[in-house]
Structure formats: C-alpha cells, structure tokens
VEXTI-348491 format. One line per 8 residues: number of its first residue (from 1); their letters; for each residue x, y, z of C-alpha. Coordinates in steps of 0.02 Angstrom, whole numbers, plus 32768, in hexadecimal, padded with zeros to 4 digits. Example, Ala and Ser with C-alpha at 12.3 -4.5 7.8 and 13.67 -1.06 7.14 Angstrom:
// VEXTI-348491
1	as	8267/7F1F/8186  82AC/7FCB/8165
//
This chain:
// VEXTI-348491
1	xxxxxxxx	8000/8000/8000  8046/80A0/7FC7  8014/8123/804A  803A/81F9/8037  8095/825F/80A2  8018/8276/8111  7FF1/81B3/810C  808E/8186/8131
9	xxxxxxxx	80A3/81F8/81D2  7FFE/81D3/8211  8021/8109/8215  80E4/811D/8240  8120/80D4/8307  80E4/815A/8380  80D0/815F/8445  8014/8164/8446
17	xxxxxxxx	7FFE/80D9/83C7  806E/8083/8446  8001/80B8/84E7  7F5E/809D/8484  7FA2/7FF3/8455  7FDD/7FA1/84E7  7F42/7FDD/853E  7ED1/7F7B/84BE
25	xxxxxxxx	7F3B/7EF0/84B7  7F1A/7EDD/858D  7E6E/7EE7/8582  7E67/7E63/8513  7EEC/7DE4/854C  7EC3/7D46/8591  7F6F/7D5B/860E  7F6A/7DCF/86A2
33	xxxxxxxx	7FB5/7E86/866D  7FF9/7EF2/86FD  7F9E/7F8D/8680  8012/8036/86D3  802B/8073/8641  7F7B/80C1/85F5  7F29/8158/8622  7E62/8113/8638
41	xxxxxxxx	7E1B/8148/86D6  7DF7/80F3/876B  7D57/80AE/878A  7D02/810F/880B  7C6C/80CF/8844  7C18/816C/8886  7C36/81BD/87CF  7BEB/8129/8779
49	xxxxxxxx	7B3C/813E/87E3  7B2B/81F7/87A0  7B41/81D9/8708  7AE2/812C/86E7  7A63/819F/8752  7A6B/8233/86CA  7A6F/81AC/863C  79BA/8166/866D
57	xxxxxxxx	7969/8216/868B  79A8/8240/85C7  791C/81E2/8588  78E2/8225/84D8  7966/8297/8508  79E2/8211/84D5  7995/81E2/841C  7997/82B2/840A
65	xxxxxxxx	7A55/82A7/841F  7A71/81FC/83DB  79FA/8234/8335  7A33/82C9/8314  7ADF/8332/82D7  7B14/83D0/833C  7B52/845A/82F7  7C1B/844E/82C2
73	xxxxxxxx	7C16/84AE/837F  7BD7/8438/83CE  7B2E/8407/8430  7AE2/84B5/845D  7A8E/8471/850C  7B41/8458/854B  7B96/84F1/8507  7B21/8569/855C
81	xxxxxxxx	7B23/850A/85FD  7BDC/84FF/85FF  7BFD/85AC/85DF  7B80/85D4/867D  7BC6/855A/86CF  7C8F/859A/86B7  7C2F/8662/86E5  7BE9/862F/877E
89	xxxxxxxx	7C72/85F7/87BF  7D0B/8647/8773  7CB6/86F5/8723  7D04/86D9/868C  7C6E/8740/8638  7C6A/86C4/85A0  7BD4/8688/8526  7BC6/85D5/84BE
97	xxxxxxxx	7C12/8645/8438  7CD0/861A/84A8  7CB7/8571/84A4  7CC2/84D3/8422  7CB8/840E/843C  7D28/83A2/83DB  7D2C/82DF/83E2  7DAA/82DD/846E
105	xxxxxxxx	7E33/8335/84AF  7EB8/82DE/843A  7E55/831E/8393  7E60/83C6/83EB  7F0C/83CC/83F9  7F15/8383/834E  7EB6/8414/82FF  7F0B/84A1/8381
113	xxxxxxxx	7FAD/847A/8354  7F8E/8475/8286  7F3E/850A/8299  7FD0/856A/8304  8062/8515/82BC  80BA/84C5/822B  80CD/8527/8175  8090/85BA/814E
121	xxxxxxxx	8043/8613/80B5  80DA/8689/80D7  815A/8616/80CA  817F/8614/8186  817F/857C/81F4  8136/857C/82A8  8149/8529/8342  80CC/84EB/83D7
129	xxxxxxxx	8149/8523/8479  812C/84AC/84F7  818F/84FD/8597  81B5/8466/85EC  81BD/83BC/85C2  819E/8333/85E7  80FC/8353/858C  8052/82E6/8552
137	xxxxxxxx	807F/8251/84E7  7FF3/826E/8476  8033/8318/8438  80CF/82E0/83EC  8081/8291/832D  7FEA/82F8/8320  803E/836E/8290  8000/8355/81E7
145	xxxxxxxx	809F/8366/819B  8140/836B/8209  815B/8387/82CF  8148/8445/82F5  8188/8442/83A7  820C/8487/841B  8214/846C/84C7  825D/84BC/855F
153	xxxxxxxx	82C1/842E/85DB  828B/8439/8694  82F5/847F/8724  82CB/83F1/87A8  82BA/841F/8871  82E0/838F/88F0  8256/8391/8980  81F1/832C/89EB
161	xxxxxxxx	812C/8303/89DB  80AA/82FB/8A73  8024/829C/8A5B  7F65/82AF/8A68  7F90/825A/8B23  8010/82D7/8B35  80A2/8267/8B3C  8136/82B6/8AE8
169	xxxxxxxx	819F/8234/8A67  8245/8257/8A0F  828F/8230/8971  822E/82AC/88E6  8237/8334/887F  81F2/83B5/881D  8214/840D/877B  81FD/84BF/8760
177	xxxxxxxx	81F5/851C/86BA  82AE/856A/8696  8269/8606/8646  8323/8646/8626  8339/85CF/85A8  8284/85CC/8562  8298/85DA/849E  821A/8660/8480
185	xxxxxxxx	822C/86BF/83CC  81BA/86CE/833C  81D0/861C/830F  8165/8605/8389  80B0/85E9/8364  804D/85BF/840B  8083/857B/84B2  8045/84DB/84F3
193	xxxxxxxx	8048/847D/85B1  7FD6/8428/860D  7FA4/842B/86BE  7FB6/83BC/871E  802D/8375/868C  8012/82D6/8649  8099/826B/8677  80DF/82B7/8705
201	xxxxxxxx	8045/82F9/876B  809F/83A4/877D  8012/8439/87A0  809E/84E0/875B  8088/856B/87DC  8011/8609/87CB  80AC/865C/87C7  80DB/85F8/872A
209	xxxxxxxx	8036/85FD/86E6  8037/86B9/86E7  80D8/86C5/86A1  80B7/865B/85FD  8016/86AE/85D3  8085/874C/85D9  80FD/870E/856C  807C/86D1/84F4
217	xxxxxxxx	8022/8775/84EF  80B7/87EF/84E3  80DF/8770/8437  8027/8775/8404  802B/86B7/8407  7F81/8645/8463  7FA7/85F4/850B  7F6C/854D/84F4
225	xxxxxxxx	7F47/84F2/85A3  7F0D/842D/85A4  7E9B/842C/863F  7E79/836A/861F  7EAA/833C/86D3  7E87/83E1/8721  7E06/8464/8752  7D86/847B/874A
233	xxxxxxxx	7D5F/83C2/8723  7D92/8349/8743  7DFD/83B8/87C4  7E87/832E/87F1  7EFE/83B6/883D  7F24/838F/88F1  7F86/843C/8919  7F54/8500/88FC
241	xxxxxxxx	7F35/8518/885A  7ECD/85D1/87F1  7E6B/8593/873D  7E78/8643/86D9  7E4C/8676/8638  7E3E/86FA/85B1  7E27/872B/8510  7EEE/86DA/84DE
249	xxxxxxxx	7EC1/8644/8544  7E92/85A5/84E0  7E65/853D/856C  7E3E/8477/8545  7DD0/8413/85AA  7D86/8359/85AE  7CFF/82E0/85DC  7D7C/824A/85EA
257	xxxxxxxx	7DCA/826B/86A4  7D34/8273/86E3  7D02/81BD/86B4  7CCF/81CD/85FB  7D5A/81BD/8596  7CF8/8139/8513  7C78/81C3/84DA  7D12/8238/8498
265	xxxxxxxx	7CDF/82EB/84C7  7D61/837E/84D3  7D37/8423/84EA  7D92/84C1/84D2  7D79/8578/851F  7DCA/85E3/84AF  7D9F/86A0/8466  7D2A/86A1/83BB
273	xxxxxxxx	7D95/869A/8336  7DF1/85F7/8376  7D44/85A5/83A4  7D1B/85C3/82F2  7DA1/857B/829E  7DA2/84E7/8306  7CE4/84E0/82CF  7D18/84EB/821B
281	xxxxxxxx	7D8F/845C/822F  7D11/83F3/828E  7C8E/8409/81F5  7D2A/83CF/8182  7D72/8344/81E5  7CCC/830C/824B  7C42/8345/8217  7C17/836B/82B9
289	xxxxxxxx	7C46/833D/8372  7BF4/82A9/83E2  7B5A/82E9/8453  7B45/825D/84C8  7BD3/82A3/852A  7B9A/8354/852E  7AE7/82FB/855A  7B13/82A7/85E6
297	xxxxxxxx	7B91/8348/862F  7B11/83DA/860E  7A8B/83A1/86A0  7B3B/8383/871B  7B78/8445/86E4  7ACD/8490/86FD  7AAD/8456/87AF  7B74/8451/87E6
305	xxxxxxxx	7B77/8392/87F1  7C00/8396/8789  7C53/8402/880A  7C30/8395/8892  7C60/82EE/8844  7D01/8354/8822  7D31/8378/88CD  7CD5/8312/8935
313	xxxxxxxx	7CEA/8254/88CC  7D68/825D/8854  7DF5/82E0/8895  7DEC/826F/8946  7DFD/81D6/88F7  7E9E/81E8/8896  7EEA/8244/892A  7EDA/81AB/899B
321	xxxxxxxx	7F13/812A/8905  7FBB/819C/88D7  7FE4/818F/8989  7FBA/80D1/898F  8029/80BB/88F3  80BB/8110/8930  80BE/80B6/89CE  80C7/8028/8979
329	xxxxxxxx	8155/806C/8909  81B0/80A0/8993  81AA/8004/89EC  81CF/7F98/8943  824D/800F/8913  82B3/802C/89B1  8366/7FF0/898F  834E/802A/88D5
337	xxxxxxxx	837C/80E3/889B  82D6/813A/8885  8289/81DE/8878  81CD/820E/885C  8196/82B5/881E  8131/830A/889A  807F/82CC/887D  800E/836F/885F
345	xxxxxxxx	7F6F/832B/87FA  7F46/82CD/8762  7F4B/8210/8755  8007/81DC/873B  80AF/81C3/87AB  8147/81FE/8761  81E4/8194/879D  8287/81B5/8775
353	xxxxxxxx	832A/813A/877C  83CE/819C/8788  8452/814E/8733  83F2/80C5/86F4  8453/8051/868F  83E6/800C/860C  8368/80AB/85C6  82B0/8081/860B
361	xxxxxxxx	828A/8059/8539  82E3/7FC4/855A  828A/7FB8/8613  81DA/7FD7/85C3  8203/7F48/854B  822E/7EC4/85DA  81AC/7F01/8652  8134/7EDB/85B1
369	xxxxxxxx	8163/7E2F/8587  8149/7E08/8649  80A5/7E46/8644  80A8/7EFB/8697  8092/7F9D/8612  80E9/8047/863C  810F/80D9/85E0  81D6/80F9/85BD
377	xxxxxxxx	820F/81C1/85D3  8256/81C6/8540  818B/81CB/84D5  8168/8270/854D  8204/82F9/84FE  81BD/8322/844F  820D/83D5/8410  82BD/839E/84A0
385	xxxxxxxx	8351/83D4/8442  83CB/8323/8432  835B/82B2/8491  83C6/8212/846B  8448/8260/84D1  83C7/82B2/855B  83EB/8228/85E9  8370/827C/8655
393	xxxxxxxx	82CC/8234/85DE  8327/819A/85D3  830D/8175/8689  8261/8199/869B  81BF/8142/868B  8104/816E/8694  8096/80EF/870B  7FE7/8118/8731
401	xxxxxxxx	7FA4/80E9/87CA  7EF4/80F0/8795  7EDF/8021/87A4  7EAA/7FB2/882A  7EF7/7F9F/88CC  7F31/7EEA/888D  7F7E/7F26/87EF  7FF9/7FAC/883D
409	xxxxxxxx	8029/7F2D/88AC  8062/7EAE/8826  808E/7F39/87B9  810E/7F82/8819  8147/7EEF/8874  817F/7EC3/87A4  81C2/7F61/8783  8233/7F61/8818
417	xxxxxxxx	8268/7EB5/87F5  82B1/7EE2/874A  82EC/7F8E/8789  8348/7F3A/8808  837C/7EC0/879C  83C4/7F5E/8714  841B/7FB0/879A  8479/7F06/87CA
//
C-alpha cells in the first residue's frame, strides 16, 4: 500500500499508538497484565451512580441527542450551561459564543496545534513552545506534516512530600520552568502545558502561570492550557491552585477524568475567532461533535453536581490511592535509588532512576514481556533539543496509579524486581 505524506506520518511508531496499544492489548488478554501504564480513569463508584442516574432521567432526551447532529459547535444545551456554569463561579463574563466541543481532547490538540503552528502562507515556519517538558505523550505526532515543537528542559527542586495524614516522606522532586533559557522569538507560534501535567502530575505555580500568559501576550501568541486533569473538573489537584482566563487564553477541558472517557467529548474555552475556526475544522473533519457526552454533563453543570462529584468523590479518591501507591513504592523500592516527583494532581507518578544503567526503553520492554505496562521517559520530551543524549528522560517512566489496590501491588513489586535487577 502506497500511502502520502500525510499517510505515512499518521501510521509511523509513535508514543500514543504505543500507550493506546498496550492498553487494548490488556483488556483483551487472557494472562493477567499489571496495566500502569494507560491513562483510563479509575472506577469510582460514587461517579458511576450520578451518572447512570442522569442517563435514565435523559429519556427521549437521549434519542434527541443520539438522532440528531449539533452544530460544528457543538450541542447548544451544554454550551450555554457551561458558560453559566464557568460565570458563576469564576466571573469570567463569557457566552456559548467562547466555547466549542470537539471529539476529545486529543482531536483538540490535533486541530490547535495545525492551526498555530507548522508552514505558513508566508513562508515562515512556527513552533508550539512547550515551557517545560516532560510534556503529554499524545502531543508529540499530531502535526499534519512534520513536528513543530520546542521545548524548555526543567530546573528540578529536591523536597519532601506530606501526606493527606500529614506524615512527611523523602526522596522527591519537583521541576520548575527555567524561564532564562525559555526559547521565546517569533518562531514561536503558541505556548502549550498542561496542569497538572500529564506524566508527571506537576500543578506549575500561579506565579508561573502568570508569567507565561505574559510572555504569550507581550508576543501576541494564544496560551494554550490542557485542563484534562484539572479544574474545574475533574479538579484532581491536591495543593493551591487559581483557574484564570481571558481573551489570549485557549483553555482545553474534558469529559474523560471525570469517568467518561468512551463518549469522547473535549471542550475548549477560547475567545470567538478561535472557537470559530475550530468549528470550521469540526464541520470539515467531523461533521459535527458527539452529544451524548454534553447530554449527560449539562444537567451535572446546571445544578453544580459536577462541582460536587469534583471535590467531594473524585479529587478524594485519587488523593488517598497516590498515597497508597507510594507507600507501597517506598517500601518495594527501599534499597533501590529512587525519586518521585512531588505528586500535585492528575492521575500519574513520575519516577525517576538516577544513573540507571539500561534506559527505561529497554525497562518498558522487559517489564512488558513479564506482564506489567509502563510508560518509558523518553515518549514524554517532544520539541528537547538532542534527546538521545538527554540522560535525564532516559531514566524516567510514567506509572499511573489509577488501578486496583491488587494491581499496584503486583505492579510494582515487578518493576522493582527488574529495577533492582538493572542496577545490579
């Protein structure tokens, strides 16, 4: 089969294929998989009851949605209630006009970063910025033609972390944007993080925050933030944290955290003329975006349900398991160089092997054929100048501790085995 450009970067070896892969591959083996390596949320009981509860009370509500396109926009019912929703509580004095559904947060990011980087008619080439990597697998391959990225390498802080039981543990870290050595020019063609980031469940400071939507508006370039993890849903941030936005904002949010990832819906909050190109490329590419999703969220944003299952279920939940996973590292781990980044929200551990002497490709590979699935560091550095020779992602690995009690166990009790086994 003789595939075009396009064709041929689409179906090349990627990170998310990887991910997307392996975590099809466990659900349908017949041999246990120790699955640490995916990013599908937990199963939270409490969330499942509200919305099997707001599925049933659809009724002819559901054939309306399931019969029937939405605009290239998206499903009216939940843009208006969202953008009352996101004014009651945050006053950003927005209408449905700032806001646009897209099937999922990855086709988002796929159409953001065609539209704000790559060639243009000019002649020029521009870049998506992303100020500190590590950084979201699934960005990396979503260029039509090329990888438009650069990335800024992390300054890393040594501390402690306390628990939700207040007991203080050693042995983690932090990274920090270095803004000295950001690579802002006019190559430059929006800046990009998440927060918390996917993999390392850093949450980047106010401070920070502030800082980079400066930079972005005194170059006339969009802030793009992926919300996916944070507030103000599903809200799996377990420190201080401020959700801002204006008019240079282009702020992406999704259903999947939450507990829907199967029905696909992102959303973005952005200012007109971004919402309507994203509409334009949703009428080309989609036709239009799913409803069910938007269904099943509007009756949880207009009574602040949503909120509540937020903070009161699902932010709870993943605080206790992250601290009940990194016991268990720290107890498997003990006579084993290890160091955790400090866990701030989303759904992931970050670990990192100094001096590790096999890379963690080669340690994702063995782990594999055992039977436990982990990310290696090196899928999370798209836009790092001479990765190959960037030890640093080489000794890293994403695990998500979004599983059952019984799988972290096994699964870590594995990885430390072979760790061990590396460091021998």
């Amino acid at each position: 089969m003789i595939l075009s450009k396009f064709g041929e970067k689409m179906t090349q070896k990627s990170g998310i294929l990887q991910l997307m892969d392996d975590l099809g591959n466990a659900l349908q083996s017949d041999k246990p998989i120790n699955m640490l390596g995916g990013g599908n949320p937990a199963v939270i009981p409490a969330a499942n009851r509200i919305f099997q509860q707001v599925f049933q009370s659809l009724g002819d509500g559901f054939l309306h949605s399931a019969g029937n396109y939405s605009t290239p926009q998206g499903d009216k019912a939940f843009l208006l209630a969202l953008a009352d929703f996101l004014n009651r509580h945050y006053d950003w004095n927005i209408s449905e006009k700032n806001i646009a559904l897209t099937n999922g947060s990855q086709n988002a990011f796929f159409c953001l970063f065609n539209l704000f980087s790559g060639r243009y008619s000019d002649g020029s080439s521009k870049n998506i910025l992303l100020p500190l990597a590590p950084e979201y697998v699934g960005y990396a391959d979503v260029h039509t033609e090329g990888n438009y990225f650069v990335a800024g390498k992390p300054g890393i802080e040594l501390l402690d972390y306390t628990t939700a039981a207040g007991e203080v543990v050693d042995g983690f870290f932090k990274y920090h944007v270095d803004f000295a050595t950001l690579p802002i020019d006019d190559s430059i063609g929006a800046i990009c993080c998440s927060r918390p980031t996917n993999p390392t469940g850093n949450v980047l400071t106010d401070a920070e925050m502030a800082k980079l939507a400066r930079l972005a508006s005194d170059n006339n370039i969009p802030l793009i933030v992926d919300n996916a993890y944070g507030m103000p849903f599903p809200s799996i941030i377990f420190g201080d944290a401020t959700l801002t936005w204006d008019s240079n904002t282009i702020m992406c949010l999704s259903l999947s955290k939450i507990g829907l990832p199967g029905l696909r819906t992102g959303i973005v909050v952005a200012n007109e003329a971004v919402i309507q190109a994203l509409s334009s490329l949703n009428a080309i590419v989609n036709l239009a975006p799913t409803r069910l999703g938007a269904a099943i969220a509007a009756p949880l944003l207009q009574d602040d349900r949503m909120k509540t299952l937020a903070e009161e279920h699902i932010r709870p939940f993943y605080r206790q398991k992250v601290d009940y996973a990194i016991r268990l590292l720290k107890e498997a781990f003990a006579d084993i160089p290890l160091k955790i980044h400090h866990p701030e929200g989303a759904i992931f551990l970050w670990l990192w092997f100094p001096e590790l002497p096999i890379t963690t490709f080669e340690l994702y590979q063995q782990l594999k054929s055992a039977g436990t699935i982990i990310l290696p560091g090196e899928y999370f550095f798209p836009g790092t100048d001479n990765l190959a020779a960037y030890r640093h992602a080489h000794e890293c690995i994403r695990m998500s501790y979004a599983q059952s009690d019984e799988t972290l166990q096994k699964g870590i009790a594995q990885m430390a085995e072979f760790v061990r086994r590396a460091y021998a």
